[in-house]
N, C-alpha and C positions, 0 to 999 in steps of 0.2 A: 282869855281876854287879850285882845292885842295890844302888844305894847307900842307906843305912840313914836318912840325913839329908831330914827331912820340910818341904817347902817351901810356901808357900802365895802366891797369888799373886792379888793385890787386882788387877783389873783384867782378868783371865785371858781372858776373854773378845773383849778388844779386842787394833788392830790388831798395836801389836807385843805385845802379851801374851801372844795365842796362838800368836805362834810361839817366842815364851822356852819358854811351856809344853811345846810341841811340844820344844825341844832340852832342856830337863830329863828330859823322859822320857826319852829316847833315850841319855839320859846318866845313865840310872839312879836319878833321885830318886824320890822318894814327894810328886803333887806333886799341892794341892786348891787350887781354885778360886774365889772368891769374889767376884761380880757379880753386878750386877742386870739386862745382857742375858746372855740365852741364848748356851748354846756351838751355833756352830753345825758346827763339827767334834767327830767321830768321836773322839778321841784313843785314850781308852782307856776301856773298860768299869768297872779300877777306879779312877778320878780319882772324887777328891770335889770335886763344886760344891755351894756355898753359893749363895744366891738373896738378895742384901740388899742394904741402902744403908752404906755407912762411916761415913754420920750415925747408924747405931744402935750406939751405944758398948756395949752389951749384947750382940748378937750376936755384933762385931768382935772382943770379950773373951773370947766361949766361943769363937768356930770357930779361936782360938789356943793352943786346950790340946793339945797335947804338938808342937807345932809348933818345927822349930829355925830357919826364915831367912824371911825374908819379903819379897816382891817389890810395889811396888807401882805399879803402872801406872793407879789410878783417876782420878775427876776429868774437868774440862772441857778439855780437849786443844786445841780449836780458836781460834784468835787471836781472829778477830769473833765468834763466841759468847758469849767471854768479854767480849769490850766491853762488846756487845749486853745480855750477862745477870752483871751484876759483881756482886748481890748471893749468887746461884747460884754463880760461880764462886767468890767468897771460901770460900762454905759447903762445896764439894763438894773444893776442892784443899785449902785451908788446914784448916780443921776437922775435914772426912775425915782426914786426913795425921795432925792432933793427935791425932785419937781411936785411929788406929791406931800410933802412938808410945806411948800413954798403955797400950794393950793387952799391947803389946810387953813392956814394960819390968814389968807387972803380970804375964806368963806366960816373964819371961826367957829373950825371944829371942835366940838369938844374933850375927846380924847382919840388919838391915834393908840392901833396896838400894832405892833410890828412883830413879822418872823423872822426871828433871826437863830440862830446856834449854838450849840455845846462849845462848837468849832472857834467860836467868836474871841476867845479869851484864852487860848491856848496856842502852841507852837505849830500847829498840823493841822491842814485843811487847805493851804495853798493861799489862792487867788480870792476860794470862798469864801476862807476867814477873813482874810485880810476888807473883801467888800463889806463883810457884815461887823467887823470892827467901825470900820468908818461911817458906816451906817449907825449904829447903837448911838457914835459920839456925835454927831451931827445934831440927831433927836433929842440927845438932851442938852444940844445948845439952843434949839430950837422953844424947848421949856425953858433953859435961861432968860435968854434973849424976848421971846415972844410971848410965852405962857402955855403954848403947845402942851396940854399934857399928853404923860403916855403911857403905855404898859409895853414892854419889850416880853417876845416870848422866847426863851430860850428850849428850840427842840434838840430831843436827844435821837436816838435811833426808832425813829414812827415807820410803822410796817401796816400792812394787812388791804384789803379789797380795793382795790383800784388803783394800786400803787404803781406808778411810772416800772417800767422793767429795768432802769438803773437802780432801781432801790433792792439793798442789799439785800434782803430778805429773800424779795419777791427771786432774782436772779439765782441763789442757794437752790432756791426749789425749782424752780426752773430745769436746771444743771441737774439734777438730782432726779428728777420725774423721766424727764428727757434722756439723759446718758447713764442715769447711776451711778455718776460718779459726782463730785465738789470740787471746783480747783480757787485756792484760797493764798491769800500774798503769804500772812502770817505764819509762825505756828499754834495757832489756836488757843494761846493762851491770854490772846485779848481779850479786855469784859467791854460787855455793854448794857444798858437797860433799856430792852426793847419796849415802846409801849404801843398800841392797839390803837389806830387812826382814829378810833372813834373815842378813846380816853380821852385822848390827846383834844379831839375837839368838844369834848366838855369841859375840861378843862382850859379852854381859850376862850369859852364865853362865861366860864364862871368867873374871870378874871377881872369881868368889865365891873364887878363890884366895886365901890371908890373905895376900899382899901387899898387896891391894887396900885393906884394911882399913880406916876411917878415911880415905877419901879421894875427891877427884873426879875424872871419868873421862870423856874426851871423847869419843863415840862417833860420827864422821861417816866420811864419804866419803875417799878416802888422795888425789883429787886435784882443787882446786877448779876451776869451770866455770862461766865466762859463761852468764847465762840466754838471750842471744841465741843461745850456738853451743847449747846445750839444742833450740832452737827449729830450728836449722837441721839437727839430727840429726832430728827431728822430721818436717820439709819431707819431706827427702829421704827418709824411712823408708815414708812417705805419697804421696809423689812432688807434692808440691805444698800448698803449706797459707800460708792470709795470716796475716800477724802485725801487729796493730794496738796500738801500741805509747799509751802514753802515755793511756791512757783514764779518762774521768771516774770521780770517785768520790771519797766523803766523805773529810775532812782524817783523820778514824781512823784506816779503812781503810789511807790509804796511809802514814799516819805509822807503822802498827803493826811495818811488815817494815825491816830494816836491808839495806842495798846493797849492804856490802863481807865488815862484818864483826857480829858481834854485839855484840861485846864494849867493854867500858868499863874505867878502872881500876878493877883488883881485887885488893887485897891476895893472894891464895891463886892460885897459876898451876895449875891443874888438868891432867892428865897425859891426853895422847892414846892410846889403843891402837889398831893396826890388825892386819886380820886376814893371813895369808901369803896367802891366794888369797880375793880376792875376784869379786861377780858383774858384767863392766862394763857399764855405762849403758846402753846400744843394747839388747844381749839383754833388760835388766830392761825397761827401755820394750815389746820386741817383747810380752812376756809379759803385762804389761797390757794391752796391745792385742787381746791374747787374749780375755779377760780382758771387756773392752766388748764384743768381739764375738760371747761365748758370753750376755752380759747381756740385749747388742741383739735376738739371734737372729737376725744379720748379717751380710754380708762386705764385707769389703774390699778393693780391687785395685790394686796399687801402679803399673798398666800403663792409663793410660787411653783403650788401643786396643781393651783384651779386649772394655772394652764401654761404652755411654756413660754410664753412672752409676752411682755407686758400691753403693747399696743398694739392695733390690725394692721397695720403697716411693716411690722418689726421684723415680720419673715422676710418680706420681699424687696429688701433695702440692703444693701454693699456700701458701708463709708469708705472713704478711698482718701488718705492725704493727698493735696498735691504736690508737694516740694519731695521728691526723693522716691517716689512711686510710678507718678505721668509725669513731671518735670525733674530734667535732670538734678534741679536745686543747687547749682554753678554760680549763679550772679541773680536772680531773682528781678529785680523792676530797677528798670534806669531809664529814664526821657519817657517815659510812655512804654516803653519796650520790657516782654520777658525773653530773657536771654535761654537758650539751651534747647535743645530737640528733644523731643518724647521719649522716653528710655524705648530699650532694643523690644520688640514683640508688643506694645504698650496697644496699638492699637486695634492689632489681633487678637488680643486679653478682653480688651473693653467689648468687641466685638461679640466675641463668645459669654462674656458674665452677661452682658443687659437682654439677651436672650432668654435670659432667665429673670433677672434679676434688676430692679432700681438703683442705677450708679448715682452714689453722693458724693461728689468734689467737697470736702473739708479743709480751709486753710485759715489762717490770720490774715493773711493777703486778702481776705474777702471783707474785711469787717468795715462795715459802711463809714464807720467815725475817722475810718485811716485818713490823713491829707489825700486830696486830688493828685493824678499827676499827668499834666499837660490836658486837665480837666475831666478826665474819667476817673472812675473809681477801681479798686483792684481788683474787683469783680468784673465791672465793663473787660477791666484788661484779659481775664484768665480767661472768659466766652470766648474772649476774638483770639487771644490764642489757640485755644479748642478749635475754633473753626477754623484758622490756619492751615490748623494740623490734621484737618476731617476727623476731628475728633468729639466734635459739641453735638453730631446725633446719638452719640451714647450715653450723653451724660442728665440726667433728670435735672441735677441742680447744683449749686454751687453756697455753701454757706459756708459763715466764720465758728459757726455752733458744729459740734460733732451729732448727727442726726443717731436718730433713730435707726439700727440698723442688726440685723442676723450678725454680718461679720464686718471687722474691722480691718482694713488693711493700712497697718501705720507702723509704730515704733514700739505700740504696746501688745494688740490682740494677736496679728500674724506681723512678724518684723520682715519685712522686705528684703529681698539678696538677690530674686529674678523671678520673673512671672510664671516658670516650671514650676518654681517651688514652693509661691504662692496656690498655685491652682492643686499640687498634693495636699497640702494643708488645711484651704477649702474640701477638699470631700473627705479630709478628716473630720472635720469638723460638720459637716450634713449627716455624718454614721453617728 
């Protein structure tokens, strides 16, 4: 029987958004969309999407006529992003959020539910907590003041199929499927309680119960887990994976994530729900790995007798850092510019490996999120270096990920001292 009550869902499109959506239908609302990425699931033929930003206060106010509840999952989601982009993030969580309160309360909705964070009430999370604090208290001035009511969702660590590749999970396995190895800030002895995207969105429409009403509502995992034994459910899923614990990385970064717990004092103790059956960890893990493997157009073999490498590509791949391998690694990126000439024999080496073999360029200098500089990216940069140095027709590709590859030429698999001694070592390593 369809239920008569019309929902609209600011964020619909994303990760947990679409699957709220996906269990409102299912559960008989009348439920429209409104985001500015595209759906990329099917749902239903009659869902209405809206295509807009939550900064246009004028659309946000029409696509709420005759609308009775509204979900809003928009905004910058990602912890470094928000660092990264704190004037974006104020504008897209905090402002979006007012404008659609302000809509709400002008087309008398009947209950908002909001996404907000573990992050929200604790010391750590940056930019994100701090917008989703102000967010939280806003809404319930908006019940003071107007009669807005609402339910706030408080997510913890939500994982599993269709997950943004920021999401902690998804990236572990990533890392893991792909290199074999995990590089992690911690040392693993932070907990957390993962819960299952699709718990998680039964739980955000069980919520629309008027019990709920007026209150906040913890939405994680029913049992918490060292990231260490995370890692070793991981190992053995994979039959083998390094975990490199303790890794460099800016005072943000790691000041951003909490170790134990989130939380801080806080006047208001918000109520947990969990679901009677939930998905456990291991199978959600199995399913992403899925998941990478229908992305990759790859398999995987938890047996490493069936055969000697994991992926069809693994043979014929050479990863190759660049700072300290092809570049002299001197002074690295100033004004647009890499400073330093191609170590001694560099292009005689390249010359002779891709003869044989798929050259991968590996650096951090390549990673898309870096700043611009004089409006390229560090990849723009290391190509045009390459080609400088007639050196970019040997090279297949250039990434911030350590690929898939037979051998490594870095700091860890063969360490670098000159390309004689690299090249004995390679046909040590072919016997």
């Amino acid at each position: 029987m369809k239920n008569k009550e019309r929902v609209m869902v600011f964020g619909g499109a994303g990760f947990i958004g679409k699957h709220v959506v996906a269990k409102l239908l299912k559960e008989g609302y009348d439920v429209s969309i409104f985001d500015q990425k595209k759906i990329e699931e099917s749902f239903n033929k009659e869902i209405k999407f809206i295509s807009g930003s939550t900064l246009d206060q004028k659309k946000v106010e029409e696509s709420l006529k005759k609308i009775d509840i509204i979900y809003n999952f928009s905004g910058i989601a990602d912890i470094e992003e928000c660092i990264e982009k704190p004037i974006e993030a104020i504008k897209n969580n905090i402002l979006g959020n007012a404008i659609i309160l302000e809509s709400c309360k002008k087309n008398k909705i009947k209950r908002i539910v909001f996404a907000s964070s573990l992050y929200a009430h604790g010391s750590s999370g940056g930019i994100y907590s701090s917008t989703k604090k102000a967010c939280e208290s806003i809404i319930k001035d908006y019940y003071k003041y107007y009669g807005l009511k609402y339910t706030i969702l408080q997510y913890g660590t939500v994982y599993g199929y269709g997950a943004p590749k920021t999401n902690s999970v998804y990236r572990y396995l990533k890392q893991a499927i792909t290199s074999r190895e995990i590089n992690y800030l911690g040392d693993g002895n932070e907990s957390r309680e993962y819960i299952h995207v699709n718990d998680a969105a039964n739980l955000s429409v069980k919520v629309l119960d008027k019990k709920y009403e007026n209150q906040s509502i913890i939405i994680t995992g029913q049992h918490p887990i060292r990231v260490k034994d995370l890692f070793e459910m991981i190992n053995e899923i994979l039959n083998g994976v390094k975990i490199n614990y303790n890794i460099k990385a800016s005072k943000a970064k790691k000041e951003s994530h909490y170790k134990i717990t989130p939380y801080s004092y806080y006047e208001e103790i918000p109520k947990k729900i969990i679901n009677e059956n939930y998905i456990e960890l291991g199978k959600g893990m199995i399913e992403i790995l899925k998941e990478i493997n229908k992305e990759d157009k790859t398999s995987y073999s938890k047996k490493k007798d069936i055969r000697k490498f994991c992926f069809p590509d693994e043979e014929k791949n050479i990863g190759i850092d660049f700072d300290g391998v092809i570049h002299n690694n001197d002074k690295g990126f100033h004004d647009g510019t890499i400073y330093g000439n191609p170590l001694p024999e560099t292009k005689k080496a390249l010359s002779n490996l891709s003869k044989k073999y798929n050259l991968i360029i590996y650096t951090a200098k390549a990673r898309e999120d870096r700043p611009l500089i004089n409006g390229k990216t560090g990849k723009q940069l290391i190509w045009e270096w390459l080609k400088k140095n007639n050196l970019d027709k040997y090279i297949k590709e250039v990434t911030s990920e350590k690929p898939r590859a037979k051998i490594y030429i870095d700091d860890r698999a063969i360490p670098f001292k000159n390309w004689k001694q690299t090249f004995d070592e390679i046909e040590k390593q072919k016997k």
